[in-house]
TIMARVEX-785739 format. One record per residue (C-alpha): z, x, y; residue in three letters. Coordinates in steps of 0.05 Angstrom, whole numbers, padded with zeros to 5 digits, always signed. Layout:
ZXYALA/...
// end
This chain:
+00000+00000+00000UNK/-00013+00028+00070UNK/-00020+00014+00145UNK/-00071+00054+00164UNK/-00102+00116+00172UNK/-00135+00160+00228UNK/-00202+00139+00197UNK/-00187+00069+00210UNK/-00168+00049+00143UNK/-00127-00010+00137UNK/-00073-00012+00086UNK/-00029-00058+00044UNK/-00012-00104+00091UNK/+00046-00113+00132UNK/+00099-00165+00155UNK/+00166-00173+00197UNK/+00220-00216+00206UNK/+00219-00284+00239UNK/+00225-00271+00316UNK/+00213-00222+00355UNK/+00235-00147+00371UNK/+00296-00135+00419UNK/+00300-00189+00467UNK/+00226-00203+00481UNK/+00199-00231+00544UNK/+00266-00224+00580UNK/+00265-00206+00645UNK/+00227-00149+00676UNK/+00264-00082+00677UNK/+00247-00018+00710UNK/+00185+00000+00663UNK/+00163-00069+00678UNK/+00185-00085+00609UNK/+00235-00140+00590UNK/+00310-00120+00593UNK/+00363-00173+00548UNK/+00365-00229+00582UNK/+00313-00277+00558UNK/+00265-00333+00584UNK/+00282-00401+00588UNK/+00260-00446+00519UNK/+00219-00480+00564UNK/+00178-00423+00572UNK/+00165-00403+00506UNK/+00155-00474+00479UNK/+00102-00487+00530UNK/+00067-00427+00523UNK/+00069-00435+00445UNK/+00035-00501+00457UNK/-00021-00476+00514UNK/-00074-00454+00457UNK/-00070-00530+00429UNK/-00074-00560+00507UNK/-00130-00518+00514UNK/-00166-00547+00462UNK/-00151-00621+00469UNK/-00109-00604+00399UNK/-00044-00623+00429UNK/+00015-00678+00399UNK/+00020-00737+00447UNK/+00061-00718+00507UNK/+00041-00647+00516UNK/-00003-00656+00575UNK/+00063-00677+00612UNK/+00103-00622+00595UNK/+00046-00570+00595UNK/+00026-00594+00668UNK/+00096-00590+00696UNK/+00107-00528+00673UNK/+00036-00495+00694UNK/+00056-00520+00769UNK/+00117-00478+00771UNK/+00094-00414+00725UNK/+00037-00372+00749UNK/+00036-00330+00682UNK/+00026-00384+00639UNK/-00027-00427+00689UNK/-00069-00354+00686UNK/-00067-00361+00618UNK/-00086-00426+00614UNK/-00144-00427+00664UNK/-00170-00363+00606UNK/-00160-00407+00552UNK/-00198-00459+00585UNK/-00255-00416+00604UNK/-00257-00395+00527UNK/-00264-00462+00501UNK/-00314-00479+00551UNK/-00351-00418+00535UNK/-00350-00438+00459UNK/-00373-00507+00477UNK/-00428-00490+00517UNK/-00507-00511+00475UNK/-00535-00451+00446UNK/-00590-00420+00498UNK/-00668-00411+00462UNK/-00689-00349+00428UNK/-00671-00327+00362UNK/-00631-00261+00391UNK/-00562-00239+00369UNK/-00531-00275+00424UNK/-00575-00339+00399UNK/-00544-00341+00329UNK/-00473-00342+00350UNK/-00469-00382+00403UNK/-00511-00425+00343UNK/-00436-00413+00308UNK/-00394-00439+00363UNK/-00383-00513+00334UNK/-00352-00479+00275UNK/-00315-00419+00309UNK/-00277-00484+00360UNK/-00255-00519+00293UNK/-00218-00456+00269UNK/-00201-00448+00335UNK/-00175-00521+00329UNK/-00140-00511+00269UNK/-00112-00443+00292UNK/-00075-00474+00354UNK/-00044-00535+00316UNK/-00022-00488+00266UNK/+00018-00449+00326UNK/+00055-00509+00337UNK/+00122-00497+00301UNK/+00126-00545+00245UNK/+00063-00576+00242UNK/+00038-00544+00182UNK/+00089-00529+00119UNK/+00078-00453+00095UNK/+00079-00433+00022UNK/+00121-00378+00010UNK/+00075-00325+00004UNK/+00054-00339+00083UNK/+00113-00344+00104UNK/+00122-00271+00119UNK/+00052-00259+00144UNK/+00069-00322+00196UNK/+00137-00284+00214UNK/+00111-00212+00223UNK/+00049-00248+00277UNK/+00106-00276+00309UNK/+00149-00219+00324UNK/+00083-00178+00339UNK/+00065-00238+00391UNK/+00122-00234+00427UNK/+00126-00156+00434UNK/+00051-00162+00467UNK/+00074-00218+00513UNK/+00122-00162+00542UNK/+00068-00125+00563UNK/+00046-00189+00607UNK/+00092-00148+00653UNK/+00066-00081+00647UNK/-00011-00085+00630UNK/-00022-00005+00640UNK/+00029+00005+00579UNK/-00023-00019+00530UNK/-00055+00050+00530UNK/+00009+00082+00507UNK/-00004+00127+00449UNK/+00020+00094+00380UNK/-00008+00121+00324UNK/-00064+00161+00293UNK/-00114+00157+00355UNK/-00090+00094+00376UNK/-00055+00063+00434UNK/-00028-00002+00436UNK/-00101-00045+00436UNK/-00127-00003+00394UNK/-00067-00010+00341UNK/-00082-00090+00350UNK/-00156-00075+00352UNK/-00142-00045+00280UNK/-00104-00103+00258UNK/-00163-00149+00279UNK/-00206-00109+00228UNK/-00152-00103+00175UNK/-00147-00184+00173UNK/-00223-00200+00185UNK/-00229-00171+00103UNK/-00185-00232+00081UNK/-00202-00283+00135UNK/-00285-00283+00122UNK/-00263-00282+00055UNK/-00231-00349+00060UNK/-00283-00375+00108UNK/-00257-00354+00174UNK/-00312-00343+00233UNK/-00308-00276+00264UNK/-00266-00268+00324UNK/-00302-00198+00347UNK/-00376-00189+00370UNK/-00373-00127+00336UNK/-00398-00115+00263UNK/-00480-00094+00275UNK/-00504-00064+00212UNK/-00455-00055+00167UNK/-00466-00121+00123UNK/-00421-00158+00077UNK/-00343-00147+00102UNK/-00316-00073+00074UNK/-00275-00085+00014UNK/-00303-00159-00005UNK/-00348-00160-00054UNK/-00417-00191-00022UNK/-00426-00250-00072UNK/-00361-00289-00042UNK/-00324-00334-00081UNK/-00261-00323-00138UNK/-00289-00321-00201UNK/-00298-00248-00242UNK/-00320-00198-00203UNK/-00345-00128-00231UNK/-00304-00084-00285UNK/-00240-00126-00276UNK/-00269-00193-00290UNK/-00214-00198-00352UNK/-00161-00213-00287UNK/-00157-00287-00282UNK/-00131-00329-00233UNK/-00056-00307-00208UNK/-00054-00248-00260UNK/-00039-00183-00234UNK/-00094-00127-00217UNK/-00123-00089-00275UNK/-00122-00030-00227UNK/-00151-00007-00166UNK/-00230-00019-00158UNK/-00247+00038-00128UNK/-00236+00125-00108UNK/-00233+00158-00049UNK/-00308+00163-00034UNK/-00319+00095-00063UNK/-00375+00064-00015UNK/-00325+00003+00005UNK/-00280+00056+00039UNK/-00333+00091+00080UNK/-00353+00017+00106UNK/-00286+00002+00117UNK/-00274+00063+00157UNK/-00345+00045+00200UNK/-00311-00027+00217UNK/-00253-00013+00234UNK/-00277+00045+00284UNK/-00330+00009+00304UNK/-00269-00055+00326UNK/-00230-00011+00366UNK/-00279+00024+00402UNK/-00306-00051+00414UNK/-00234-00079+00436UNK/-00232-00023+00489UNK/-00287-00043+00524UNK/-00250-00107+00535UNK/-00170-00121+00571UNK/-00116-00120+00536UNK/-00106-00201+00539UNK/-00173-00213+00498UNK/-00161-00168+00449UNK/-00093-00199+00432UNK/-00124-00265+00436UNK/-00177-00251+00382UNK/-00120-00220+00333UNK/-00075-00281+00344UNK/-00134-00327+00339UNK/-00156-00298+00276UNK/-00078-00294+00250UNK/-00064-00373+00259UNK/-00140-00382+00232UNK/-00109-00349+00160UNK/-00047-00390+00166UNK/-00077-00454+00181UNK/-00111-00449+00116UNK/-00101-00493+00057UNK/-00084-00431+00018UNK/-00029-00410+00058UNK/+00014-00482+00039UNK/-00022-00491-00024UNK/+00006-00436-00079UNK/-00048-00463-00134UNK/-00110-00450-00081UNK/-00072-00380-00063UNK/-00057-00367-00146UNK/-00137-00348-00146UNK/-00151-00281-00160UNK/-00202-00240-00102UNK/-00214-00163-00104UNK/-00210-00143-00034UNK/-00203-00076+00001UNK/-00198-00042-00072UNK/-00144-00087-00105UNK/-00154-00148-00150UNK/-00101-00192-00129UNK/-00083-00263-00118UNK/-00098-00289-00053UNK/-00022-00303-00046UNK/-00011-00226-00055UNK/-00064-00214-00002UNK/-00032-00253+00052UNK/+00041-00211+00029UNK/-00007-00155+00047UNK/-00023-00178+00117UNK/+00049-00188+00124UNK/+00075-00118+00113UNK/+00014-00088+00146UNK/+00036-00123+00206UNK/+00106-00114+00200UNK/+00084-00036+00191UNK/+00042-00030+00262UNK/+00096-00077+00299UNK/+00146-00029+00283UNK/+00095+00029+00305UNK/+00091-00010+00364UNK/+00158-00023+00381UNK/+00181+00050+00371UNK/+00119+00069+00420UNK/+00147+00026+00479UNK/+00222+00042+00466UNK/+00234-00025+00429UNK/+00272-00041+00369UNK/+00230-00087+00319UNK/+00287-00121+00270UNK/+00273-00111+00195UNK/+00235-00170+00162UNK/+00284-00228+00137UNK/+00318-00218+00061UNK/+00264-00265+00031UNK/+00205-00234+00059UNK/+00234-00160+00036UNK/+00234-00183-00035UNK/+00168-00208-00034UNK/+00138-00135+00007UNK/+00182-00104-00054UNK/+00159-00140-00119UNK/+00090-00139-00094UNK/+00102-00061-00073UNK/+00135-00042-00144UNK/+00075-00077-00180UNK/+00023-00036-00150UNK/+00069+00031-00160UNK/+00079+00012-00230UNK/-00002-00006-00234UNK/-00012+00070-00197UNK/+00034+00110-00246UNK/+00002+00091-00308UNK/+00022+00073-00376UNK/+00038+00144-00398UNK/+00082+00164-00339UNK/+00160+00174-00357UNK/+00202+00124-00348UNK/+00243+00115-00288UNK/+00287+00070-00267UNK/+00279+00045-00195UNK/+00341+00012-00160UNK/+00333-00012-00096UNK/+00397-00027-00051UNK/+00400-00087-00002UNK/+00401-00159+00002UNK/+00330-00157-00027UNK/+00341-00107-00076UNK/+00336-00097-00156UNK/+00333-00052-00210UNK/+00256-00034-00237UNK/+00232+00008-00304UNK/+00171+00042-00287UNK/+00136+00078-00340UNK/+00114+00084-00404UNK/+00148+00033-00448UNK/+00143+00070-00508UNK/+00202+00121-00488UNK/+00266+00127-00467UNK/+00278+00117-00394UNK/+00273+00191-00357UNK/+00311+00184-00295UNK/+00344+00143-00246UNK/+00324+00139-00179UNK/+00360+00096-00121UNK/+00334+00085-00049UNK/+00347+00042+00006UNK/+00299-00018+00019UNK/+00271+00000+00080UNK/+00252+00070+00070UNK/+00220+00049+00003UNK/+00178+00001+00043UNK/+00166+00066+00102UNK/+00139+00115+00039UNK/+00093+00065+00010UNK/+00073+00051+00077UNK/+00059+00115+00099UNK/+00112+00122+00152UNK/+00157+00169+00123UNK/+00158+00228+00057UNK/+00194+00238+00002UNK/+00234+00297+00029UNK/+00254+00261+00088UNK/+00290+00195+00054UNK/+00355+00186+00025UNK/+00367+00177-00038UNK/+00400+00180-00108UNK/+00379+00218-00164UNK/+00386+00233-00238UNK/+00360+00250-00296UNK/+00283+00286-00297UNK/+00267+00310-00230UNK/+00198+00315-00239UNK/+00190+00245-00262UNK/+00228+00224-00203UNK/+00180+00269-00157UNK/+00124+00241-00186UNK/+00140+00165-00175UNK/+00160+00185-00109UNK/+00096+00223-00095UNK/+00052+00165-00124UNK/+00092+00116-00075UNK/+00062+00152-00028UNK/-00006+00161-00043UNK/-00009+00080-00040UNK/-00022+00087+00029UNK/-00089+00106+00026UNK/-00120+00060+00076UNK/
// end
């Protein structure tokens, strides 16, 4: 599992807590930033609600609220006369010629329905999540509300995160590392980028769930068979193309449009039937190297997310909390699988305890032997190693038994985050 790589390579996923980092959108400190504090509810229920106004998508009684607020808040009435412009844009009949330009606008009537979908799903409540979305939807949220902070201090989106990457271009990434799951379910793009590079990296180009290549024996909600493809595996190099190709789109844009198309495409994916439905999300899809259930791809988005948030957050000086007990044990069973997948049937046996509210105790291994060693880590910095944040040799941990067996699961852990 992984969260990216200086080539642009996406990774297993990400996710965070329900809510956001350290007091977001409080009010506006010395590096423009929010200090604790904290807007009114008001505030944030209206401007959870403005995508919905802006598309006529709204419950009965919005307009009301939405109006009486926009009178007195000039952030939120900027960012409604934007969203306004964008749906106007969308609706607007598709000009002659049969250029690029031609064929999306061409699009538009079914781009405004996700769109449609995507801002009732931002109402809270409105649509029931399945357990496997339920992380992904916390890990957007906390993201969400550590961009709105920068509402306050637009010039700190070009502070250095990670890899290459400032802050757009860390959300930039995340709007490629998604697009692979949301075309896959049916999503529109939310990027005019993508010229020549074809079917979606990672995806294989004939669509749909049924078997797919050398691991057509997986069947629906079964676990991989093992990972589809090596480091110079054609899916990878297109992978790395997109994603550059994203970014260096995304920064010819502001900030505010490039966080709109990420949380566009992010309530898209969970305004989907398979994010409340968990026998639509038990089918099996091979995307981005891994044969997986769809379920397990959305636990992927999660942690991903979760991942770059807290890349984010440490960037700007802001603590991003850990994801909730529930979403940690999903990040870890999936994680554990895919380790257990990556060491191989003939590896020694180790046993895995992980402490925490969302811990447990793993054999990974060989089955036909003794167990080897015993290895015990904390949660969080299992979660870091697999997703490339942190190495063996700088994590805590417990340890007995064979040393080189525990080296080697360790090592492996790491080499998940190859994307």
């Amino acid at each position: 599992m992984a969260a990216g790589g200086r080539n642009g390579r996406s990774g297993t996923g990400g996710a965070g807590g329900s809510g956001g980092p350290e007091d977001p959108g409080s009010p506006t400190g010395p590096d423009g930033l929010g200090e604790p504090g904290g807007p009114s509810a008001a505030h944030e229920e209206v401007s959870a609600l403005l995508a919905a106004w802006a598309l006529g998508a709204g419950m009965p009684g919005d307009d009301a609220r939405v109006h009486g607020h926009l009178h007195d808040c000039a952030p939120c009435a900027a960012e409604a006369r934007r969203l306004r412009e964008t749906v106007r844009l969308l609706d607007e009949p598709a000009p002659g010629g049969t250029g690029r330009g031609a064929g999306r606008k061409a699009n538009a009537g079914m781009a405004r329905g996700r769109l449609m979908a995507a801002a009732r799903a931002a109402r809270p409540g409105q649509v029931p999540l399945a357990a496997h979305a339920a992380p992904y939807a916390g890990a957007v949220a906390c993201l969400d509300a550590l961009l709105r902070e920068l509402d306050r201090a637009p010039a700190r989106w070009g502070t250095p995160v990670v890899h290459d990457w400032d802050v757009q271009g860390t959300v930039a990434h995340l709007v490629a590392a998604d697009e692979v799951l949301a075309e896959r379910l049916g999503l529109a793009p939310v990027t005019e980028a993508g010229t020549g590079l074809g079917p979606v990296p990672g995806a294989r180009p004939e669509g749909g769930f049924g078997p797919e290549g050398p691991e057509a024996g997986t069947g629906p909600g079964e676990l991989p068979t093992g990972r589809a493809a090596g480091a110079g595996a054609p899916w990878e190099a297109r992978w790395a193309a997109r994603t550059n190709e994203v970014v260096a789109y995304e920064h010819t844009r502001p900030p505010a449009e490039t966080r709109e198309a990420w949380r566009t495409q992010a309530h898209g994916l969970l305004a989907l039937p398979e994010a409340g439905d968990e026998q639509l999300a038990a089918m099996a899809t091979t995307l981005m190297g891994l044969r997986l259930p769809v379920a397990d791809h959305y636990v992927i988005r999660a942690f991903e997310t979760w991942v770059h948030t807290r890349d984010i957050g440490r960037a700007l000086g802001r603590t991003v909390p850990p994801p909730l007990p529930t979403h940690l044990q999903r990040f870890l069973g999936l994680a554990v699988r895919i380790l257990d997948l990556a060491l191989g049937p003939d590896a020694r046996p180790v046993l895995l305890s992980v402490e925490g509210e969302a811990g447990g105790d793993w054999v990974l291994g060989s089955d036909a032997e003794p167990i080897a060693a015993e290895l015990v880590l904390e949660a969080t910095d299992f979660l870091l190693l697999v997703g490339g944040r942190q190495s063996p040799d700088e994590i805590a941990r417990g340890q007995a038994g064979d040393a080189a067996a525990s080296q080697r699961l360790l090592e492996t852990a790491t080499s998940l985050a190859w994307l």
